[in-house]
C-alpha positions in Angstrom: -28.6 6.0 25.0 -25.8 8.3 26.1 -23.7 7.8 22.9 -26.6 9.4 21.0 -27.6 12.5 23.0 -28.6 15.0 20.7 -29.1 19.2 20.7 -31.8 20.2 23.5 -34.6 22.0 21.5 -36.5 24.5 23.2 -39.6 25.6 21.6 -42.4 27.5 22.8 -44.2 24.9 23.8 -41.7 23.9 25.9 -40.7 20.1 24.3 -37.1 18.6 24.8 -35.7 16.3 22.1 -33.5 14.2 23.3 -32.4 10.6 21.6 -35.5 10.9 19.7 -38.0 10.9 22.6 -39.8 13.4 23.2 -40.8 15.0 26.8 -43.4 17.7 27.5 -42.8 19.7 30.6 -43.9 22.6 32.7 -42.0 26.1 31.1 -38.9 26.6 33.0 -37.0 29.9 33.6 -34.1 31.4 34.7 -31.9 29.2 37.2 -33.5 26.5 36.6 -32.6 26.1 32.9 -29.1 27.1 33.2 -29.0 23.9 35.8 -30.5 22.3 33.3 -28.4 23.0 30.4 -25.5 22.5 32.4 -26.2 18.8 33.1 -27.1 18.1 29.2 -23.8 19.4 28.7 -22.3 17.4 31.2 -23.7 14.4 29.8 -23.3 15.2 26.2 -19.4 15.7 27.6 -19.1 12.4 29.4 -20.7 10.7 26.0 -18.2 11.6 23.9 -15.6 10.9 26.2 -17.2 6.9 26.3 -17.8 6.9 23.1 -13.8 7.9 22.4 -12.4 5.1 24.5 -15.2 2.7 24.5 -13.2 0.4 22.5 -9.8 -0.5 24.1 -6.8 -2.1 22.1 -4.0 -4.4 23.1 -0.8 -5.7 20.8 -0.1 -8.6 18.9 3.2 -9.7 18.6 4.3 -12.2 16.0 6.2 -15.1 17.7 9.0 -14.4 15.8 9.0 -10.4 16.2 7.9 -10.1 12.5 4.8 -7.8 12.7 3.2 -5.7 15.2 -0.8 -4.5 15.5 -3.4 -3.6 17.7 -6.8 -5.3 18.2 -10.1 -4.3 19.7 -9.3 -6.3 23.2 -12.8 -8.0 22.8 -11.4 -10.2 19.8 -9.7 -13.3 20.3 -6.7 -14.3 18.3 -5.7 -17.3 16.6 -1.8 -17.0 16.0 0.8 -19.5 15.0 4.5 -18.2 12.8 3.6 -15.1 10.9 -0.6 -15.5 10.6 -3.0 -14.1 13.1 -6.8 -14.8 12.9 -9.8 -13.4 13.9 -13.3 -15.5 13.2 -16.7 -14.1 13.8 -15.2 -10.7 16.3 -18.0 -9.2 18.4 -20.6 -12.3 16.9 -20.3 -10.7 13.4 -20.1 -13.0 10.2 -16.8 -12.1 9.4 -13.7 -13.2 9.2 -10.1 -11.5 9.4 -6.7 -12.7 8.8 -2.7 -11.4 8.3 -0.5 -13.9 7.2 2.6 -14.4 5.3 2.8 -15.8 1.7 4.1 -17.9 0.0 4.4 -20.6 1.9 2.9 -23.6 0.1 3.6 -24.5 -3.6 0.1 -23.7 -4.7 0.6 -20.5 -3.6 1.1 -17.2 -5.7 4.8 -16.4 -5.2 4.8 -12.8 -6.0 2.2 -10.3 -4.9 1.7 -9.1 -8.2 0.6 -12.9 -9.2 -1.8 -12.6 -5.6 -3.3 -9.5 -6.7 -4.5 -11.1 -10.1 -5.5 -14.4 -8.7 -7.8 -12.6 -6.4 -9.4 -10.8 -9.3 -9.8 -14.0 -10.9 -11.1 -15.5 -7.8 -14.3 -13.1 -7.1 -14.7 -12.8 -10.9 -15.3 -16.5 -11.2 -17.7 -16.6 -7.9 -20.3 -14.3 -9.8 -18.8 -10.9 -7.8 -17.1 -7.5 -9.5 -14.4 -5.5 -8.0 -15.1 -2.3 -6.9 -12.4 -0.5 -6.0 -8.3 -1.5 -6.1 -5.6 1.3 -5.4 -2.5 1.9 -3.4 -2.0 3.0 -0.2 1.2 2.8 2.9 1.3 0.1 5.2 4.3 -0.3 7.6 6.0 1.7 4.9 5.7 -0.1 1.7 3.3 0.5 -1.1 0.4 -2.1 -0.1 -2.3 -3.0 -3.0 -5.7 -2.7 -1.7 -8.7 -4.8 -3.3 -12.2 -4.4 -2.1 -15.1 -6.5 -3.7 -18.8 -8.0 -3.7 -19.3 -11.6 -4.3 -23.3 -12.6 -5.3 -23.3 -16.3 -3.7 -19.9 -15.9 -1.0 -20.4 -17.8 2.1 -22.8 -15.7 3.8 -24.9 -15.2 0.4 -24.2 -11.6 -0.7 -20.3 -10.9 0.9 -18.0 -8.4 1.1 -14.2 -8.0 1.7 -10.9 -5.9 1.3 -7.8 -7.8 0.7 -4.2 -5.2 1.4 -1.2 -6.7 0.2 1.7 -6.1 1.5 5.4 -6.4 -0.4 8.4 -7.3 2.3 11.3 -8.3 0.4 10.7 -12.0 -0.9 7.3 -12.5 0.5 4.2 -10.6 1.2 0.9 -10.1 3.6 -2.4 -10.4 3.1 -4.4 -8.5 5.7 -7.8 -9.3 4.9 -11.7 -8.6 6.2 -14.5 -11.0 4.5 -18.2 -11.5 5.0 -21.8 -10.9 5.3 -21.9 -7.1 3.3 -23.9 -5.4 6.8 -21.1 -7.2 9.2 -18.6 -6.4 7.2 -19.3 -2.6 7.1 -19.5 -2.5 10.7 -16.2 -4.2 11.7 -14.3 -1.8 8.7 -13.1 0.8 10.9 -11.9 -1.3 13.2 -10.1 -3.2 10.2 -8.7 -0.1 9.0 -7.0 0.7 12.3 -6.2 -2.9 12.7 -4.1 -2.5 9.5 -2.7 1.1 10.0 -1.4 -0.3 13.2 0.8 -3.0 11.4 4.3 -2.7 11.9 6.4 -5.2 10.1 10.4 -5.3 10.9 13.4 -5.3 8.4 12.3 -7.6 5.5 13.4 -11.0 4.9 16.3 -11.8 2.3 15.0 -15.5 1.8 11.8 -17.3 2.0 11.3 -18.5 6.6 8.9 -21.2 5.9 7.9 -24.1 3.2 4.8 -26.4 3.6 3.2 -28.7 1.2 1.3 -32.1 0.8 2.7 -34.8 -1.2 6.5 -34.5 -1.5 7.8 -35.5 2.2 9.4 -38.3 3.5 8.1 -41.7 3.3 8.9 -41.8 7.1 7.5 -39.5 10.5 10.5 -37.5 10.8 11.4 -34.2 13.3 14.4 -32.8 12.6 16.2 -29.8 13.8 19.4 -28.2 11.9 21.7 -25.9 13.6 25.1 -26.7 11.9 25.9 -27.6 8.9 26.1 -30.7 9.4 22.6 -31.0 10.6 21.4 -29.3 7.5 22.6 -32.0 5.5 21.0 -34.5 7.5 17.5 -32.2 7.0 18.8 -32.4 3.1 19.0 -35.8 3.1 15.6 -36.5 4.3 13.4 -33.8 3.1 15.2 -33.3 -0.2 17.2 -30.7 -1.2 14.3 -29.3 -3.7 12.1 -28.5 -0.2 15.1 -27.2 1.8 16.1 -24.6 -1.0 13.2 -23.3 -0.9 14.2 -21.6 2.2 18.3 -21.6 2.7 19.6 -19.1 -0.1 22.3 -20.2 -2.5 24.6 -17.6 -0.6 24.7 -20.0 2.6 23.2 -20.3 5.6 23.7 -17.8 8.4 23.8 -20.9 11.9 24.7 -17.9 13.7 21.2 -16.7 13.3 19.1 -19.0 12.5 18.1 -22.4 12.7 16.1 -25.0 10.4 13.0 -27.1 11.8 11.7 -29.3 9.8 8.4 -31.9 10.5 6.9 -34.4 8.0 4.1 -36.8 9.4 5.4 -39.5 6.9 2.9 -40.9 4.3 -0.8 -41.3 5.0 -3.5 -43.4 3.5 -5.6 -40.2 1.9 -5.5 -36.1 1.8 -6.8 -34.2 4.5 -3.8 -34.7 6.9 -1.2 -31.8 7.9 1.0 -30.5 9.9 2.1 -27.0 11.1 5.4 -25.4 13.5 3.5 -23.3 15.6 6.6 -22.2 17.9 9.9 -23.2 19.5 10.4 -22.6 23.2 13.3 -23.0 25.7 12.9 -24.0 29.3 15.4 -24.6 31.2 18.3 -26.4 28.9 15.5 -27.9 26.6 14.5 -26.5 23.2 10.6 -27.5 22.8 9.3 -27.8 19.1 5.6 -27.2 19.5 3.5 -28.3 16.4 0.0 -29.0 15.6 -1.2 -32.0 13.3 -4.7 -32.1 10.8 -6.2 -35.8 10.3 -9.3 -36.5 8.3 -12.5 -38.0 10.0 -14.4 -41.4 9.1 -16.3 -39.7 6.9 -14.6 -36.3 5.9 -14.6 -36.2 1.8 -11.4 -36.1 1.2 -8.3 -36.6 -2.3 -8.0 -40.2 -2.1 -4.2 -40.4 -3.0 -1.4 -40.9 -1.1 0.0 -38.2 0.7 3.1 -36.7 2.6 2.7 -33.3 4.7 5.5 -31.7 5.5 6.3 -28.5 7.3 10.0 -26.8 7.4 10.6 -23.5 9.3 13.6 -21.5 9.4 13.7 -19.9 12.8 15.8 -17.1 14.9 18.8 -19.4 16.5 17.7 -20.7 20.3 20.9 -22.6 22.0 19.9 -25.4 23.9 20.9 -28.9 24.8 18.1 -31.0 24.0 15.7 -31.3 21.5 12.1 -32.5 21.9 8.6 -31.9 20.0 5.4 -31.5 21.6 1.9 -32.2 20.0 0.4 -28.7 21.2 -3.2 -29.7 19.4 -4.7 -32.1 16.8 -7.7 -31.1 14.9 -9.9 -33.2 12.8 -11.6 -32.6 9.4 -15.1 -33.4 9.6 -18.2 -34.2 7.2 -20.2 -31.5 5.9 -23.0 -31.4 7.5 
């Protein structure tokens, strides 16, 4: 109620409007009203005030240093290397994301060939585009998109999609969801995204995923020489590894090469994804997560191959060892 004090009105008969009640009192004089007024004005004061810092912000910071923002403290983050997610923040039916493309073959490899296949995309679910226009982020001329899909998730659903160009991939910073939901969390969006700060921009692709084209066998692998590299080369193939060491060479100085395949499984739904390399003590510690199908998840019946490989600031360290950090499972519809 205190966020939505409004004027006193004094009338002649005496009536006080405040947050749309209504309260009928004796007629007061002198003193006694400038008391009065004075604590209306206190609390009008102290309203504003709560209203102005009622939602507090703390920092995300991209494992790997690569972008910056701030989020309302009462979401909760789900990060991993260069995406951050937000499902459902403060119970509304939305979902948020900033994440860095491209990373898989399927996806667009220019933010020019994003923009389009999002058009394409809400076209083809029944919904128009409203608006699309520039605007700075971190910077950089960023593409906005903001649509309305007829039968999205949530039935009628909203969203903004902001692209962002850095050097030879791009972010999408993006707010989807039930049309009411989504216009509540949009300020908060906004300042989510006019907080982004994203560093110096990459010369060459960090990170290469994809589904079918790793090794026949589980391999973890870790390159920080050259002669490592070749061994990645060797294993993965040296179509996947160019995808992310440039023809110019590959700096050992600062970087390093990661590289997981789970080997070939029986049907699709399986996967696998770096999440982050740590060092404790004199150990290096790959942390990765891995995707399996259930029973009776409906999944591409054709052998597969998931592979992940991650090119990563350079960590020194003797040994090398990989850690399952979580394993989720694909279920059934229900």
């Amino acid at each position: 109620m205190i966020g939505n004090l409004q004027p006193i009105l004094v009338c002649r008969h005496q009536v006080l409007v405040n947050c749309g009640l209504s309260l009928v009192c004796p007629p007061i004089k002198g003193e006694t009203m400038s008391q009065l007024m004075r604590i209306f004005l206190l609390l009008a004061t102290a309203a504003t005030s709560l209203a102005a810092c009622a939602t507090q912000y703390q920092r995300h910071v991209d494992p790997d240093e690569h972008f910056v923002i701030e989020y309302p403290a009462s979401w909760k983050p789900i990060s991993g290397l260069h995406h951050v997610k937000f499902s459902h923040p403060d119970n509304r039916k939305v979902d948020i994301s900033i994440q860095a493309f491209p990373h898989r073959g399927e996806d667009a490899r220019t933010p020019e060939d994003y923009v389009a296949e999002d058009i394409r995309y809400v076209k083809r679910e029944g919904g128009h585009l409203e608006r699309k226009d520039v605007i700075q982020v971190s910077g950089r001329d960023a593409t906005r998109l903001e649509f309305v899909e007829a039968h999205g998730l949530w039935g009628s659903a909203s969203g903004v999609s902001i692209i962002i160009p850095d050097g030879p991939q791009y972010y999408v910073a993006s707010l989807y969801g039930k049309v009411a939901d989504v216009a509540v969390i949009r300020p908060q969006f906004d300042r989510l995204v006019a907080s982004l700060r994203l560093g110096p921009a990459p010369k060459f692709l960090m990170e290469w995923s994809g589904t079918y084209d790793g090794p026949k066998e589980a391999k973890r692998m870790v390159a920080r020489t050259p002669e490592e590299l070749r061994s990645v080369t060797g294993v993965f193939g040296r179509d996947i590894v160019a995808k992310v060491v440039p023809a110019s060479g590959f700096d050992f100085g600062a970087y390093m090469l990661v590289a997981i395949g789970l080997g070939q499984q029986p049907t699709g739904g399986y996967g696998v994804q770096i999440k982050e390399v740590i060092r404790r003590d004199d150990i290096l510690y790959v942390h990765y997560q891995e995707r399996i199908p259930s029973q009776r998840a409906i999944v591409t019946q054709a052998i597969t191959a998931p592979f992940h490989i991650k090119v990563l600031p350079r960590r020194d360290g003797g040994k090398v060892l990989f850690e399952r950090v979580a394993k989720s499972v694909i279920h059934a519809p229900d």
